[in-house]
N, C-alpha and C positions, 0 to 999 in steps of 0.2 A: 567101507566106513561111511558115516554119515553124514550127511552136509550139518547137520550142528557139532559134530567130533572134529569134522574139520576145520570146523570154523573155531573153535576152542581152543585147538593145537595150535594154529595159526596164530591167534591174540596172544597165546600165551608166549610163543616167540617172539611176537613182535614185543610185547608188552617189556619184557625182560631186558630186551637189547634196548631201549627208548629211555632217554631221561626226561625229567619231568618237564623240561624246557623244550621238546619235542617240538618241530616244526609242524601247523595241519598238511600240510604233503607227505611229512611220512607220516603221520600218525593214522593218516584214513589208508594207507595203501593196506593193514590188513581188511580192509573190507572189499579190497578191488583183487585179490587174489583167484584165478580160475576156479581150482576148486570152489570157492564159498558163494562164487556167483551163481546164476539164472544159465543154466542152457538152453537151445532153442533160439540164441539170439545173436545177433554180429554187429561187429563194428564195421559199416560199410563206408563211412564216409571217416577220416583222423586226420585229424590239422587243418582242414578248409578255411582259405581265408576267403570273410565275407567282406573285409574295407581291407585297407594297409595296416600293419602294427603287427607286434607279437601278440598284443593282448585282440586280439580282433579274429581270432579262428572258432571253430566247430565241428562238434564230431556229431557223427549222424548213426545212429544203431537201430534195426531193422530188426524182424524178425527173421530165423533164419529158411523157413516156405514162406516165398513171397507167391501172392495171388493177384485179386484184385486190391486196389489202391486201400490202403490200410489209414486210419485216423491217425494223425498228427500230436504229440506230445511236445510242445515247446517246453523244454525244464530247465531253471534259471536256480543254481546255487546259492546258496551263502553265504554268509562269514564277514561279517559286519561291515560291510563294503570297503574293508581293507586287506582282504584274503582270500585266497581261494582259487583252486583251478577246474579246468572241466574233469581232467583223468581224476580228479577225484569220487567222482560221484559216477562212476560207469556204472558202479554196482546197479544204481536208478536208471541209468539207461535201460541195461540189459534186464532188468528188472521188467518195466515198461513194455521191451519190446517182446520179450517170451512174452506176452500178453497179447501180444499181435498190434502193438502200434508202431509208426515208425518216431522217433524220439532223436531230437535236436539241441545238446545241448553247447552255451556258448559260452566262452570267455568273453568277459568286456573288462576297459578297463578300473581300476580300482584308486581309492585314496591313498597318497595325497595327490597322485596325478593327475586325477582329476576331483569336482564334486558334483555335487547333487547339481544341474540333470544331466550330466555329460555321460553316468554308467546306464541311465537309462536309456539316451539317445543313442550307445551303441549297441542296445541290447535292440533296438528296435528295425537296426541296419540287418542283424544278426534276421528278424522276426522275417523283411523283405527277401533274406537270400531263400530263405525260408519258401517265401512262395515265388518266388522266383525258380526255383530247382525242385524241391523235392517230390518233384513226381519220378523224379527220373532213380528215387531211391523206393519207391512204391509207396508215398504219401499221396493223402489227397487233400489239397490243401482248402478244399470247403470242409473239411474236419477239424479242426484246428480246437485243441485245446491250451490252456497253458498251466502250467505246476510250477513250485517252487518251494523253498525252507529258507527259514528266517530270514534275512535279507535279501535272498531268492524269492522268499514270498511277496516281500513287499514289492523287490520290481514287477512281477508278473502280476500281482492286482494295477497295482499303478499303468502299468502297460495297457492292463481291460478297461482302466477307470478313467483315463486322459487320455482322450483320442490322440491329441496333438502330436504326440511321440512318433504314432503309428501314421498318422499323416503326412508329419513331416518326411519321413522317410519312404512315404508311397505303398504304402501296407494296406492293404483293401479288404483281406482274410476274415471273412467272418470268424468271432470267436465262439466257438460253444461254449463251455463255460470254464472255468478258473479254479484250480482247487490250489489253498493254500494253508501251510502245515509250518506252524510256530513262528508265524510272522507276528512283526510289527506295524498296525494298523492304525496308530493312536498316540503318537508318543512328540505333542508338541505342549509345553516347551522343550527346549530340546536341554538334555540334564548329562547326560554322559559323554564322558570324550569321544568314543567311536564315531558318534550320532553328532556331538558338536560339529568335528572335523571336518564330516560329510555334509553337512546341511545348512552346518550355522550363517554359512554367504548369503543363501537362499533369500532372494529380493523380496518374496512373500511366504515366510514357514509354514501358515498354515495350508498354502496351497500344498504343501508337499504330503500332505497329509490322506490318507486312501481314504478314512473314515468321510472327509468334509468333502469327497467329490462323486460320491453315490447319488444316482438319479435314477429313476426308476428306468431306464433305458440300459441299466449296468447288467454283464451277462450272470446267469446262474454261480455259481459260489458254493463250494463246499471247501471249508477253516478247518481244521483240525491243530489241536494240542495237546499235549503233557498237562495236568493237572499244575504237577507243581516246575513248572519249566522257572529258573530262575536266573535265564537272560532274557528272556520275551515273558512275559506276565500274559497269562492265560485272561484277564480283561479285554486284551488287546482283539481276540479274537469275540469276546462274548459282546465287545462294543460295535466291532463292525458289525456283525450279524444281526445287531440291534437294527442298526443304522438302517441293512440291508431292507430286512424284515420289513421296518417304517416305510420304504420306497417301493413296496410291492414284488420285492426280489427275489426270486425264488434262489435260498440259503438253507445247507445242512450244514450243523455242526457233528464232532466228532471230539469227546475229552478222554482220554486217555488215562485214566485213573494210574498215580501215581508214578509218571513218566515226567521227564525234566527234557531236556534241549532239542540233545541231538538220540535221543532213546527212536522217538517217532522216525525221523528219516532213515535214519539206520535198519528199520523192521521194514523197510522197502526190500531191504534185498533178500536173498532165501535164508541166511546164515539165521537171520535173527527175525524172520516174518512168524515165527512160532509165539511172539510174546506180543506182537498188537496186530489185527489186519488192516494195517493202513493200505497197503495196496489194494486190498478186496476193496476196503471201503470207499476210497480213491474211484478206480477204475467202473464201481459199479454206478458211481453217482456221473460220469462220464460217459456211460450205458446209458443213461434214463435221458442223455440228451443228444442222442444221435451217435457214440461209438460205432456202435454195432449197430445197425436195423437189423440182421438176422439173428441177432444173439453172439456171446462172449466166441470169438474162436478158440480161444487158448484157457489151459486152465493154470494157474501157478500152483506151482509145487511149494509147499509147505510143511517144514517138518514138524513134525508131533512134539509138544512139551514133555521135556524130557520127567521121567516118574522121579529121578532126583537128580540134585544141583550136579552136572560132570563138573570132574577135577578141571579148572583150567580157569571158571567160571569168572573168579574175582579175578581174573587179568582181563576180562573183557566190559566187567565194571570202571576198572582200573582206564582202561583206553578211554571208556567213555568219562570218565571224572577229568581226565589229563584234557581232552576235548574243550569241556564246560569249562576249564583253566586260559584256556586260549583267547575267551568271550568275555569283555566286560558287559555288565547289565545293557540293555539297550533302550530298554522300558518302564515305566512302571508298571 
């Protein structure tokens, strides 16, 4: 059977059992299901704690032939800095790592317990365990890139864009460069509750801003979005890249013709890489900046668009609309 039949069957169970009020921990776990994932790739590190706390762990996924020391993917989650966990997103680990990178990603913690900068100052503890260890999982930590999706994207520019974070915690890691997919770049005044909650203390708003702290010293950049994404406004991304562009940044964008939220991160993993190649496109502009010096190792598996819609199909629009229900606006 095929990794989109199974991926099909799968949404369409889950889809059925789920009511619309669905929590995001179960509504992503049909995407973390073995079948529908990336083979080639392991969970080598599950629950590492980088400081004290529940929300303060990491899981580490590898490829599964380890050689020499493999490029680094820091990937930083979503969910409007009030949600979210790491096992959600293994899909993009294991995704990453059949690709031949070794990929970190971390819980930090979330609103109301904490706000703006406290999720990013633990995400940056998370960056030093980071080079602190992971050689000993076959990274190298002069490879270092970082990733992220919507709220994920925003900490991992923020993280490229304001040293201080990385400072303060002793993080020295050059970064190669940043790719980030349906972030919020741009979004002060601040207008919606998620984004009030999170930010509104903020002693200076517009500092929290990714777009107002680019200098021509900020690393490479590649943005990607949904056309019509309608909790991150695809501005967001055409204004940093402006911004970029003006500061001598070397920035590729990536729009998505008619894809909303969570369409893009989701076509990370195999189930649903057949409908955008965010990951080709990802990984290859990652390539052009030192991944690989010999060339890509791994090729990802991609299944072929199917010749018509399989039965099961509107359960897996279905998860993704119940998804976009969980998000209020973040943006204009």
């Amino acid at each position: 059977m095929s990794i989109l039949k199974r991926a099909v069957m799968a949404l369409a169970v889950c889809a059925s059992l789920m009511p619309m009020q669905a929590s995001a921990q179960n509504i992503m776990d049909p995407f973390n299901l073995p079948p529908v994932m990336d083979a080639n790739a392991v969970k080598a590190g599950d629950g590492i704690s980088y400081r004290d706390g529940t929300r303060h762990k990491l899981d580490v996924y590898t490829p599964e032939q380890r050689g020499q020391l493999a490029p680094v993917v820091f990937f930083v989650y979503g969910g409007a800095w009030v949600r979210g966990q790491r096992a959600d997103y293994q899909f993009a680990g294991r995704a990453l790592a059949a690709r031949g990178f070794v990929v970190v990603i971390a819980d930090y913690r979330l609103v109301p317990e904490v706000r703006y900068p406290e999720f990013l100052e633990d995400l940056a503890l998370a960056m030093r365990w980071t080079q602190d260890n992971i050689t000993s999982y076959g990274g190298d930590p002069n490879r270092l890139f970082l990733a992220g999706h919507s709220a994920g994207a925003y900490n991992a520019v923020m993280l490229a864009l304001d040293p201080s974070f990385r400072n303060e915690a002793g993080v020295t890691m050059p970064i190669r460069a940043v790719a980030g997919l349906s972030g919020p770049y741009d979004f002060y005044p601040f207008e919606y509750g998620d984004v009030v909650e999170a930010f509104g203390q903020a002693p200076n708003p517009e500092g929290t801003q990714p777009i107002n702290l680019v200098t021509h010293d900020s690393p490479p950049m590649w943005l990607g979005s949904g056309t019509t994404d309608p909790i991150v406004r695809v501005q967001n991304t055409q204004r940093l890249a402006e911004r970029l562009q003006n500061q001598g940044v070397w920035v590729t964008t990536k729009y998505y013709d008619g894809y909303g939220h969570m369409e893009p991160v989701i076509a990370m993993g195999a189930m649903w890489r057949w409908r955008m190649p965010v990951l080709d496109d990802m990984i290859s502009f990652f390539t052009q900046f030192g991944a690989f010096p010999s060339g890509v190792p791994y090729v990802a598996v991609t299944p072929d668009a199917p010749q018509e819609v399989p039965e099961g199909t509107m359960a897996t629009q279905d998860v993704v609309r119940q998804l976009d229900r969980l998000f209020g606006p973040l943006s204009n």
